[in-house]
C-alpha positions as CSV (number, residue, x, y, z in Angstrom):
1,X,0.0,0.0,0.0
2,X,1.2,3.6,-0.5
3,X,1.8,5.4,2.2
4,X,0.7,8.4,0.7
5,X,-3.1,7.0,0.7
6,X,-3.0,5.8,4.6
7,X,-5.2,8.3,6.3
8,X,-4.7,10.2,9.8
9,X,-8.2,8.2,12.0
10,X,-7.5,11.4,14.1
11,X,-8.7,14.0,11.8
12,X,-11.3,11.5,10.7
13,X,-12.6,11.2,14.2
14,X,-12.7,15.1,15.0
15,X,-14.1,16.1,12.2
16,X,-17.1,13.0,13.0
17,X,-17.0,14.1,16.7
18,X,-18.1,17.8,15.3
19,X,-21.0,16.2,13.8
20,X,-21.8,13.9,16.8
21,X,-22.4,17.4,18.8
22,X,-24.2,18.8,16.3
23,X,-27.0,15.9,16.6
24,X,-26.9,15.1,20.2
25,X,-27.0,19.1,21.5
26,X,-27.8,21.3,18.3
27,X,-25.1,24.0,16.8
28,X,-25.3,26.4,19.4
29,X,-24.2,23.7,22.0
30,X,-21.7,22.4,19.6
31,X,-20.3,25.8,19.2
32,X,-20.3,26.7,22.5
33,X,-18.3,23.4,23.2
34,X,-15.6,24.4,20.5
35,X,-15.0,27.6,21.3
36,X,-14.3,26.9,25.0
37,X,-12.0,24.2,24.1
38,X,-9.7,26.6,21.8
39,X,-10.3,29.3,24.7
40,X,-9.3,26.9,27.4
41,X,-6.4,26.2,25.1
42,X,-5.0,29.7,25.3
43,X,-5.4,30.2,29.0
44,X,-2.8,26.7,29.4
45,X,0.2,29.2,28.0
46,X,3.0,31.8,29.6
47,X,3.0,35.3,28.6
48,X,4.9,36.2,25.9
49,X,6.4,39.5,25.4
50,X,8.2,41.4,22.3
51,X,9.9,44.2,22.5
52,X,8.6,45.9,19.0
53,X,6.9,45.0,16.2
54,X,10.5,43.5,14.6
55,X,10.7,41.6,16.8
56,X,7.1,40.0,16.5
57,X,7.6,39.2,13.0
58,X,11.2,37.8,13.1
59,X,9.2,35.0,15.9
60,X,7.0,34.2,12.7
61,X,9.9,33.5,10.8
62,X,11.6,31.3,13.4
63,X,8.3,30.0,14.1
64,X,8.6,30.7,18.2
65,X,5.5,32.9,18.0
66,X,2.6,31.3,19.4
67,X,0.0,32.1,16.8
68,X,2.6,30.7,14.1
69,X,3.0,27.5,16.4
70,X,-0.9,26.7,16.0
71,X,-1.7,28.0,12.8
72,X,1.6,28.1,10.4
73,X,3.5,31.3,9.5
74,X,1.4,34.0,8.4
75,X,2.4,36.4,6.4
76,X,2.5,40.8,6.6
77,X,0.4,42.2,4.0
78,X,-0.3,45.6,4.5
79,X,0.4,47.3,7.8
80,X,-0.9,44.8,10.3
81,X,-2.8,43.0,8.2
82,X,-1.7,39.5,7.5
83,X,-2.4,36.4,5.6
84,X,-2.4,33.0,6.5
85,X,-1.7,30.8,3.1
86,X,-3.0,27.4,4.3
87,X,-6.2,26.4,6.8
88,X,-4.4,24.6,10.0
89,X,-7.6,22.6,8.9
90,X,-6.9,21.9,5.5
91,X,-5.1,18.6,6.4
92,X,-8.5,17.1,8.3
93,X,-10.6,18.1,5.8
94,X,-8.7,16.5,3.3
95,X,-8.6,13.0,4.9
96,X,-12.7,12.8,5.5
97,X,-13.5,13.9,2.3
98,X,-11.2,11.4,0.3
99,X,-13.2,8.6,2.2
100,X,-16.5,10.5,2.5
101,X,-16.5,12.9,-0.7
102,X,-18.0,15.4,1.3
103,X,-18.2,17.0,4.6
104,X,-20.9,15.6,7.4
105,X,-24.3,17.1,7.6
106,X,-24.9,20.2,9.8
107,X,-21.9,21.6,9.1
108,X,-23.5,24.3,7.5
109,X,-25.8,25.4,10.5
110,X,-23.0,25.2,12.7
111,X,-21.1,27.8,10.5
112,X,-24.2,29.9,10.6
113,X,-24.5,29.7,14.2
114,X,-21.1,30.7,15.1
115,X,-21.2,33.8,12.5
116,X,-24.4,35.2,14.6
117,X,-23.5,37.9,17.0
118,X,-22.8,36.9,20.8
119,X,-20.6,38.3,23.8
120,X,-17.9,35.7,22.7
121,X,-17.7,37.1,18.9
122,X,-17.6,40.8,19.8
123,X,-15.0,40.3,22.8
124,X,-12.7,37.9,20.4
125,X,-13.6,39.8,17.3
126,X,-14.3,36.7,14.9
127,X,-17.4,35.4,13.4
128,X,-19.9,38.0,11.9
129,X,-19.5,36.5,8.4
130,X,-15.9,35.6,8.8
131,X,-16.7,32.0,9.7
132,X,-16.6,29.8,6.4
133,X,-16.6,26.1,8.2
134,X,-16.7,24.8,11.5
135,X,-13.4,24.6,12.7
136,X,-13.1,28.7,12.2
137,X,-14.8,28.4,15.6
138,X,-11.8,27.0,16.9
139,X,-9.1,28.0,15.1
140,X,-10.3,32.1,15.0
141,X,-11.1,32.2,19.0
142,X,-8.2,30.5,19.4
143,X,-5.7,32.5,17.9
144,X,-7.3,35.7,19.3
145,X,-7.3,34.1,23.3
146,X,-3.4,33.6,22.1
147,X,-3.0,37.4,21.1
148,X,-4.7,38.2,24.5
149,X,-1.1,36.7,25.8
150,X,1.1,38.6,23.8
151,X,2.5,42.2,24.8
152,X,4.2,44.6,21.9
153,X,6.5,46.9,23.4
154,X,4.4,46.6,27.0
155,X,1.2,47.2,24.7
156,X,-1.9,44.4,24.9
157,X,-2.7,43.2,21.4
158,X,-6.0,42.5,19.6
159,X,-6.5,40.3,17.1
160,X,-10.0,41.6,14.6
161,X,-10.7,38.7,12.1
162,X,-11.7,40.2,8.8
163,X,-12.0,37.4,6.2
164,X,-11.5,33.9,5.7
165,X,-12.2,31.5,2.2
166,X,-13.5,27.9,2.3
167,X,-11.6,25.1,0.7
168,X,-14.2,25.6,-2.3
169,X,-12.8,29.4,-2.8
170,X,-16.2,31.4,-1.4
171,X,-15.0,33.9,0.6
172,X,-16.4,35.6,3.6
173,X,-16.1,38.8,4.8
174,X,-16.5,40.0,8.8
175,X,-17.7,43.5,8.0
176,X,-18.2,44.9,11.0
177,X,-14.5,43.7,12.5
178,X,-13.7,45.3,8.9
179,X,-15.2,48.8,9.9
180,X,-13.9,48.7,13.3
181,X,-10.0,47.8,12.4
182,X,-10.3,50.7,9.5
183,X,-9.3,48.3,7.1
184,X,-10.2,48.8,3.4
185,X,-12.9,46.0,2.6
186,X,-11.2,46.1,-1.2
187,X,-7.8,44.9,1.1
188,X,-9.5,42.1,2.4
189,X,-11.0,41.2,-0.8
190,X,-7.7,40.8,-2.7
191,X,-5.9,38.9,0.1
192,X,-8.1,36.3,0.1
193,X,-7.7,35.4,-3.0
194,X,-4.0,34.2,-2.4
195,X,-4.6,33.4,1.1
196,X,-7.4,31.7,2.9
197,X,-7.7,33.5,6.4
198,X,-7.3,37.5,6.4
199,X,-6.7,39.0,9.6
200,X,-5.4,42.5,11.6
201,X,-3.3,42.7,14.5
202,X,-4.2,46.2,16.6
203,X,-1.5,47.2,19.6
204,X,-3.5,48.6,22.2
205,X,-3.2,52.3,23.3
């Protein structure tokens, strides 16, 4: 057998154990469930401080940052606007789909459901038509909670999420995360379509 067509049960299983939530609590449950996972996941690690902005990106090249640990190295568009090339999720959704052809049922409602408006959204700043699959619940809180650890030269950073494309190439925008960062929807709009996640980093006054 080639060892190129063995699949990963892990990913397999996660991406089933989404849909198992889904059925036996509903999305909002589901959601809930996810996003305090990733949240809980952020609280586990040590402050991390940089002294400037330099010294923030040269950790995403030597991969030491803590976003690029969880989600890949991302890459300085504009600004503070970056781009993440590849889903962290593109390697599970691979594996089901080349033995299912297709993702499980209710994923759509469970993207819908995290992309609705709620204390966790607006204090994370994801969702709000930024979500484009399920596993944006976890991977978008997530990398936010980590931002929450970092300081820039003694500043707090926040993290706004303003775009994201599926795997199929539709791409959604976060408008109002768009409006509140100040960053040019057209921006957005052209970095997503080499990039699949689209995303400002604000230091705090």
């Amino acid at each position: 057998m080639d060892e190129g067509s063995i699949l990963d049960i892990a990913h397999i299983s996660f991406l089933d154990m989404i849909k198992v939530m889904i059925v036996m609590g509903g999305a909002p449950n589901a959601k809930g469930t996810l996003i305090r996972n990733a949240i809980n996941t952020a609280d586990r690690i040590s402050p991390v401080a940089y002294g400037n902005f330099t010294e923030y990106l040269s950790a995403i090249d030597t991969a030491t940052n803590p976003i690029t640990r969880i989600e890949g190295r991302s890459t300085l568009i504009d600004g503070s606007v970056f781009g993440l090339k590849l889903c962290p999720f593109g390697p599970s959704i691979k594996n089901y789909t080349s033995l299912f052809e297709k993702l499980p049922e209710g994923y759509a409602d469970f993207t819908a459901e995290f992309n609705k408006p709620s204390m966790v959204t607006d204090k994370f700043k994801v969702g709000e038509g930024a979500g484009v699959s399920p596993f944006c619940s976890v991977h978008q809180p997530m990398r936010s909670a980590f931002a929450d650890k970092i300081t820039i030269g003694g500043k707090k950073v926040k993290i706004y999420q303003l775009g994201c494309k599926s795997g199929g190439g539709k791409k959604g925008f976060a408008d109002k995360w768009i409006t509140e960062s100040g960053v040019p929807r057209e921006l957005v709009d052209k970095v997503l379509d080499d990039y699949m996640c689209c995303y400002f980093l604000k230091v705090q006054d």
